[in-house]
C-alpha positions as CSV (number, residue, x, y, z in Angstrom):
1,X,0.0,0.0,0.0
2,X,1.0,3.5,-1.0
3,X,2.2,5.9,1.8
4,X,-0.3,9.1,1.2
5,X,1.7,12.4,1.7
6,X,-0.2,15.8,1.9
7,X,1.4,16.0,-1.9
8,X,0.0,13.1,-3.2
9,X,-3.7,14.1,-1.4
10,X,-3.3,17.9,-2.8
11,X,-2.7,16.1,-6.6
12,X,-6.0,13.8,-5.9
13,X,-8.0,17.4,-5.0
14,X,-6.7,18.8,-8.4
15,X,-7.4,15.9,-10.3
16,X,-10.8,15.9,-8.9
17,X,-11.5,19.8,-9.7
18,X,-10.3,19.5,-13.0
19,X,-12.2,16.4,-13.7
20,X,-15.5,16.1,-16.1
21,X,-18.6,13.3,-15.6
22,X,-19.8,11.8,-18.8
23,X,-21.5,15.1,-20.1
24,X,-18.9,17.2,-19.9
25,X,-19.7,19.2,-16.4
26,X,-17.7,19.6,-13.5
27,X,-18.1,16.7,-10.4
28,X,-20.3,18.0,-7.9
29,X,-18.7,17.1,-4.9
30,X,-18.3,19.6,-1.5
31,X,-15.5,17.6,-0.3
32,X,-13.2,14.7,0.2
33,X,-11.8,12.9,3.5
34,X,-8.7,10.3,3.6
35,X,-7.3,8.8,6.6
36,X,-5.1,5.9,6.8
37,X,-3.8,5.0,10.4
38,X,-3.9,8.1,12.2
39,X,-3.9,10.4,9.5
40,X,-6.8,12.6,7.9
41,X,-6.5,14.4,5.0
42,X,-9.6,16.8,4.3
43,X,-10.7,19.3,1.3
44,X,-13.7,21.2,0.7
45,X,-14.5,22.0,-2.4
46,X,-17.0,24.3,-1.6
47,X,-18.5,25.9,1.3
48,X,-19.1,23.0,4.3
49,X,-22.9,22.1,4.4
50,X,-25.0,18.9,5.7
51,X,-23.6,16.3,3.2
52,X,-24.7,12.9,1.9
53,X,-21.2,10.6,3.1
54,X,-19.9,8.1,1.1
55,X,-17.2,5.7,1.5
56,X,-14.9,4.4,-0.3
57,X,-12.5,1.1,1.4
């Protein structure tokens, strides 16, 4: 398993903001949340609000 470094996270966020869905339009997302052991990465995209969670293992 890769090691994620605060680099590696921030290249994810841009990857994600710069990403299109099948018709051409930006992902809707408000934000994303790592952690692996002890450590949390977060991002908003947008301005925090109540948010549907999904999880990804």
């Amino acid at each position: 398993m890769k090691t994620l470094t605060k680099a590696l996270f921030d290249s994810v966020v841009v990857e994600m903001e710069n990403s299109l869905d099948s018709k051409g339009n930006h992902l809707d997302m408000v934000g994303l949340i790592v952690s692996q052991g002890e450590t949390i990465f977060s991002h908003y995209f947008r301005e925090r609000e109540k948010i549907d969670i999904r999880s990804i293992a």
